[in-house]
Each structure stands twice: as structure tokens, then as C-alpha cells.
VOTOR-779636 format. One record per residue: x, y, z of N, C-alpha, C, CB in turn; residue in three letters. Coordinates in steps of 0.05 Angstrom, whole numbers, plus 5000, padded with zeros to 4 digits. Glycine has a CB too. Layout:
BEGIN
XYZXYZXYZXYZAla/...
REM end
This chain:
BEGIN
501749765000500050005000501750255000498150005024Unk/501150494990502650744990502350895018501750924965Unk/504550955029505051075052506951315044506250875072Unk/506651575040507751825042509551815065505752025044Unk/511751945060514451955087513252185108518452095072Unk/514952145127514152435144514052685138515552475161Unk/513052865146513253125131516653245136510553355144Unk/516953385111520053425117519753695128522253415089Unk/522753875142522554065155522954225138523654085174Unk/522554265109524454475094521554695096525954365055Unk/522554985086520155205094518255205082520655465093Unk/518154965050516555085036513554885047517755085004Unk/510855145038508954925050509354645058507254885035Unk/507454605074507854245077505754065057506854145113Unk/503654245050502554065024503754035000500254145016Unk/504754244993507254174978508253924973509154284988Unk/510253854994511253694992509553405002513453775003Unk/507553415008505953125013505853124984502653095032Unk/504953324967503653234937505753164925501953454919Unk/508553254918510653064908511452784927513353244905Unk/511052744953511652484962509952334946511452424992Unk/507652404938504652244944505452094918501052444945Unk/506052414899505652274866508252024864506152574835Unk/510552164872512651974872512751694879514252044885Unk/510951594906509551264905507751254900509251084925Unk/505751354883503351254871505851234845500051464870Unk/507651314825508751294809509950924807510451524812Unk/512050964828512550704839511650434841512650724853Unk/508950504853506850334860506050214835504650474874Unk/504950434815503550334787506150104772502750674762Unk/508950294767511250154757510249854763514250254773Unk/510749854791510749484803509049334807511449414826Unk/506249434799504149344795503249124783503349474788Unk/502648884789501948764765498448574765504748544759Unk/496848744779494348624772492848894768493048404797Unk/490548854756487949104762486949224788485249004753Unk/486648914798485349074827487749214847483548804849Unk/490749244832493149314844491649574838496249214833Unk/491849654820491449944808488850064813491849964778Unk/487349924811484250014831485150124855481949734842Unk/486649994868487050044902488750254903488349774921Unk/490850364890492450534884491250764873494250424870Unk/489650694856488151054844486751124872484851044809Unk/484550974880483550994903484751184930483350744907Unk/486250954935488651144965490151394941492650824986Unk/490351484926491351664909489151944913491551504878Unk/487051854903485052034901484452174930482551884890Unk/484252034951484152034983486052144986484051795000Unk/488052214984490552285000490252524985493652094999Unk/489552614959490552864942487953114956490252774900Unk/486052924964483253064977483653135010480352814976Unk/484952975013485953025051487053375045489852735067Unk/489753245035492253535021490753775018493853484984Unk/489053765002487553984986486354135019484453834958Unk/484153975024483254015049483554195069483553855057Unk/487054065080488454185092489154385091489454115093Unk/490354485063490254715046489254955051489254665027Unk/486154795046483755075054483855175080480554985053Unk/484254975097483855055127485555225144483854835141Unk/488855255122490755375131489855645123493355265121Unk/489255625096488355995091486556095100487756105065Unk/484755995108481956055122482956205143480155795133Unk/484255985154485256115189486756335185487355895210Unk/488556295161491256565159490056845156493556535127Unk/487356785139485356995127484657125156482356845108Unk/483156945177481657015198483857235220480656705213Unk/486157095216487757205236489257415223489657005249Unk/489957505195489657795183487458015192489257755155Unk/485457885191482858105192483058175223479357955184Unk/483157935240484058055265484658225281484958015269Unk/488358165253490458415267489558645255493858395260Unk/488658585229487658865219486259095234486158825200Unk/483458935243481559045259482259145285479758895260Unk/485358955295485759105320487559355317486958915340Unk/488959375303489759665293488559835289490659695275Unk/485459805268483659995265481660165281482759905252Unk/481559885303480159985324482760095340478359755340Unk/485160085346486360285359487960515356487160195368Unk/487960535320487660785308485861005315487260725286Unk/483560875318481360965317480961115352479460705306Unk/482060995367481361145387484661365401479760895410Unk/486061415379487961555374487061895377488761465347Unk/486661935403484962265393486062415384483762445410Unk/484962595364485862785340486263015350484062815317Unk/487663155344489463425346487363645357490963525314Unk/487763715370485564025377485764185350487064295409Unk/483164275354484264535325484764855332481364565299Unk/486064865319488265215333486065395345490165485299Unk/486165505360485165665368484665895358485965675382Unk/481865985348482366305339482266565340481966345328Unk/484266665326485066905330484167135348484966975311Unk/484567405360483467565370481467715350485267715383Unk/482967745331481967845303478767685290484767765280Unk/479667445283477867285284474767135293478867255287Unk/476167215327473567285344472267455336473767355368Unk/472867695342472668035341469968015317476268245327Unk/470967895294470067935272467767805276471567875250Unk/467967565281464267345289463167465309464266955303Unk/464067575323462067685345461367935318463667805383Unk/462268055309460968285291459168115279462968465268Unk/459467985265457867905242455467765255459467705222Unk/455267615278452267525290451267705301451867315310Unk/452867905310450568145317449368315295451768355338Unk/450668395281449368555261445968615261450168415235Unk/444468245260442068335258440768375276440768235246Unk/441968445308440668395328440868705337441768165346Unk/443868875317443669165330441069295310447069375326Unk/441169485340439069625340440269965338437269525365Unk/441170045318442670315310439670405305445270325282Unk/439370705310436870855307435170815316436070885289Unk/434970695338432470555349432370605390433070155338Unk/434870815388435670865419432170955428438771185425Unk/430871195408428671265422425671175426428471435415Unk/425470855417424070805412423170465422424270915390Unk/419770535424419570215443419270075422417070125467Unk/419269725431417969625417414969425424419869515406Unk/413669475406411569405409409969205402410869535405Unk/411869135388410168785374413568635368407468835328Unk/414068445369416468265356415668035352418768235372Unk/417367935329416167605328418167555299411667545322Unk/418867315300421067265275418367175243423966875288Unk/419667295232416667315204419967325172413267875208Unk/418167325159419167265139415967455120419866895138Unk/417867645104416967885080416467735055419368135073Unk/414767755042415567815016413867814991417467675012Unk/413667894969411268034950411567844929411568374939Unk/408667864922408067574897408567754867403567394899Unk/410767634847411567684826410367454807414267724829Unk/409067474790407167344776406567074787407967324748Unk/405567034799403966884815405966724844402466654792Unk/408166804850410866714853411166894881413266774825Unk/412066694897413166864919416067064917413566654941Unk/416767254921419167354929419967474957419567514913Unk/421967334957422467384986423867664987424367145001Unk/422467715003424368115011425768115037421668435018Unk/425467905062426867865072426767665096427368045074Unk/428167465119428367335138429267415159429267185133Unk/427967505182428867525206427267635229430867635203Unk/428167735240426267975272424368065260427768305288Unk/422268145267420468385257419068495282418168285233Unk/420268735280417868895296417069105291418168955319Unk/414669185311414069465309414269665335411269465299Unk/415869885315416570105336415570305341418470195335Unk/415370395365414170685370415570885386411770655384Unk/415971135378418871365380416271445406420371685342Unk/418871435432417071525454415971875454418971465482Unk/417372015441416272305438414672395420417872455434Unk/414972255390412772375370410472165378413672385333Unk/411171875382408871695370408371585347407171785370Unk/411071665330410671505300410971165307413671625274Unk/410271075288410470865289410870655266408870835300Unk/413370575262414270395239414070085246417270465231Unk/414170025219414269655229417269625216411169375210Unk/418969465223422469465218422669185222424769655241Unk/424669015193425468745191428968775187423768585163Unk/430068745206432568655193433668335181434268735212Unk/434168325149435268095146437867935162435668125124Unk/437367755171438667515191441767545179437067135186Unk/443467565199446467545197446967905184447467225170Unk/446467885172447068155155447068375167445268215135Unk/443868415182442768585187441868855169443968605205Unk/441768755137440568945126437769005126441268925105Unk/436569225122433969295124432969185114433169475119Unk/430368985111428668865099427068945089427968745107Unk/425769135104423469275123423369445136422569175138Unk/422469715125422469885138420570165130425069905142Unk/418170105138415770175134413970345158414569935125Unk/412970605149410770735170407870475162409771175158Unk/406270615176402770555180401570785163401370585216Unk/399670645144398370775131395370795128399370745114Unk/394371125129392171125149389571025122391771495169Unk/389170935110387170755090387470535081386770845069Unk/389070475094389470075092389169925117392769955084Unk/387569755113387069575131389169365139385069475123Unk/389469385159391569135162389568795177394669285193Unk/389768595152388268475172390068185156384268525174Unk/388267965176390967645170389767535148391367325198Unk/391067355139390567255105392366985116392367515070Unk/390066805109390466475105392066455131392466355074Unk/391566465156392266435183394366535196392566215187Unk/396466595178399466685186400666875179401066535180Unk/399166965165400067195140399167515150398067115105Unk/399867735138399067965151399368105124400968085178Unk/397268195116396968265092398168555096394068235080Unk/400768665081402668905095403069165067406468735105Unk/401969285056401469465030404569715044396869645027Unk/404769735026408469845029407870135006411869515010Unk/408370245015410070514987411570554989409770764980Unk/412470484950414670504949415570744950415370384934Unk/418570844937419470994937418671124917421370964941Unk/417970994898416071284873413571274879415971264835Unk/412771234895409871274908407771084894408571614904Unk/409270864892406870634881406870404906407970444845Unk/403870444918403570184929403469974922402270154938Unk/405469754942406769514934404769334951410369504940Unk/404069144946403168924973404368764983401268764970Unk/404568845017407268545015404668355038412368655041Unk/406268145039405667915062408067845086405367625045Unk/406267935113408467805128408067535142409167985149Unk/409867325136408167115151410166995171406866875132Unk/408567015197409366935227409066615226407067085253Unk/410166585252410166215255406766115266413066095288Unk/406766235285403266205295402366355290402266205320Unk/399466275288396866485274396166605300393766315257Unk/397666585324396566805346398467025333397166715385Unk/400767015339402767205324401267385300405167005309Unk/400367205283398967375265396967595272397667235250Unk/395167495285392667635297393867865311390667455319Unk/395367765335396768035348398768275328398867915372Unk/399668125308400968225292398268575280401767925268Unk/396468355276394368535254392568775276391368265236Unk/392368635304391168815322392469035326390768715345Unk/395968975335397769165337396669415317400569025329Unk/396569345282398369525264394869705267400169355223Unk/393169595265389469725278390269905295386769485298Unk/390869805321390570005344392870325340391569785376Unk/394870255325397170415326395770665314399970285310Unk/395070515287393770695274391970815272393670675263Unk/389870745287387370865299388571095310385770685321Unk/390371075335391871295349392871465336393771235363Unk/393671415321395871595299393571775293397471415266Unk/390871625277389271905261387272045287386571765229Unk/386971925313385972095330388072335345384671915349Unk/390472215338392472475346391872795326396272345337Unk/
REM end
């Protein structure tokens, strides 16, 4: 019967070298063979031994595979908890400047003499063929100058703080709410063509108080 030698110590795989022992006495074997059922029994233990080998084979890379991913993953996970660099600190300059720029829409330049009387964050803006345009996002209120009593309604756009909005009360327009949120707001312009705008608040209480406000102001205004 064919018996393969011990495995030798040299580096290269060890299936390797089973598969040249193997073929080398199955070679032998056939040479000195001299019946059928010799060679039956010989392909047989041939076929078996080349299937063990193979086998073995797989089981080595499997494992080699498993224990790569391993090491891999244990690196990655301790890459990973490697904490990353602070980021620079900035400037005096830098600061200076973001604090300018978030306040912008919160100053209140020209407005030393005057209360306010309604506030609420709303969003402006006038329908261009059937199309909203926005005129502006941010604060909106309405002011009243403690000595005359005028009274404007004023939007500054968010971050910027450019004027959005910045409109008296006008004594033949009605100010009243439109579709729950809205404050139906008629503007003149600067060549004296009335514009219609919409202001629309988050809650329809907002609105209402919005519309009572711009009524009562102006009631006062024409009994002054």
C-alpha cells in the first residue's frame, strides 16, 4: 500500500511536499504493479490522500485569512481611538469679527428712542407673477418713537442685518390676516406706488396680534 514519508522540515508549505511524496509512490506503485485490482486500490488511496492535502490547504488559509482580519481590525480599532489634534485656536481678530457678524441683525442703531411694540421672527415678501419673492428673513417688529408716536414696522435680514423692512402705517389700509399666518402689509414704494407685501409669522396667534397691533397704532395715529 502507498505510505507518504514524514513531513519534511524544509520551509516550503507542507502540502507541497505531501503532493510530490504522494505522486512519487503512487508512480512506483503503478511501475510494480501487476494486477487491476493493484491499480484500483492505488488510484483509490491516490484520490484520498490528494483530497485530505487539498483540504488541509483550505483550512490553513481560512485561518491565515481570519487572523489577518483580526490584526487588521485590531489596529483599526486602535487607530481609531487615537484622539485627534485640537484645532488652533482663533484669532483675537477672528473672534472680534464673528461676534460682529452675529450681531449685526440683532443691532439696533436708530432705534435708541423708541419702544417696541410687537416682535416675532416673520419672513416678507411680495408675489411676482403668481410667485413668491422673498424681501426678507428675520426679527420683525413694530416701533414706537417715545416722543412723537410715530410708528414703523422694521425687519432686519438675519446675519446681515440689512433692512428688509422698513415701513410707516398707513392711514387707509387695513391691516388684517390672510390664510392664518400671513399679515396682509401694503408698502409705498419709493415712487409712490403701492406695493403689497405679506408678512408671515410662525403662529396664527402671532398673526392676529400682529394685525391688532398695526389697527390699534393706527387708529391712534389718526385720532392724534
Amino acid at each position: 500500500m502507498l505510505s507518504p514519508e514524514a513531513d519534511s522540515p524544509n520551509p516550503r508549505p507542507r502540502q507541497f511536499h505531501r503532493v510530490i511524496r504522494l505522486n512519487a509512490a503512487f508512480n512506483a506503485y503503478v511501475a510494480g504493479a501487476k494486477a487491476h485490482a493493484d491499480m484500483t486500490e492505488a488510484c483509490a488511496y491516490y484520490a484520498k490522500e490528494m483530497k485530505a492535502i487539498m483540504a488541509e490547504g483550505e483550512v490553513n488559509r481560512t485561518t491565515k485569512r481570519k487572523s489577518d482580519g483580526e490584526v487588521g481590525g485590531e489596529s483599526a480599532a486602535k487607530r481609531a481611538k487615537v484622539p485627534e489634534a485640537p484645532a488652533p485656536a482663533p484669532s483675537d481678530a477672528e473672534e472680534e469679527e464673528k461676534e460682529e457678524t452675529a450681531d449685526l441683525s440683532t443691532q439696533r442703531v436708530g432705534e435708541e428712542n423708541e419702544d417696541t411694540v410687537f416682535e416675532a421672527r416673520a419672513k416678507a415678501f411680495t408675489m411676482v407673477d403668481g410667485k413668491e419673492k422673498v424681501q426678507g428673513v428675520g426679527q420683525l417688529r413694530v416701533l414706537k418713537h417715545r416722543e412723537t408716536g410715530v410708528v414703523r414696522v422694521l425687519m432686519r435680514q438675519d446675519m446681515s442685518g440689512r433692512l428688509a423692512l422698513n415701513a410707516g402705517l398707513l392711514d387707509k389700509v387695513k391691516y388684517e390676516v390672510a390664510n392664518k399666518k400671513h399679515v396682509v402689509f401694503p408698502v409705498l414704494s419709493e415712487g409712490g406706488k403701492l406695493e403689497k407685501w405679506w408678512i408671515r409669522v410662525k403662529l396664527e396667534e402671532e398673526a392676529t396680534r400682529l394685525a391688532e397691533v398695526l389697527e390699534e397704532e393706527k387708529a391712534r395715529k389718526g385720532g392724534n
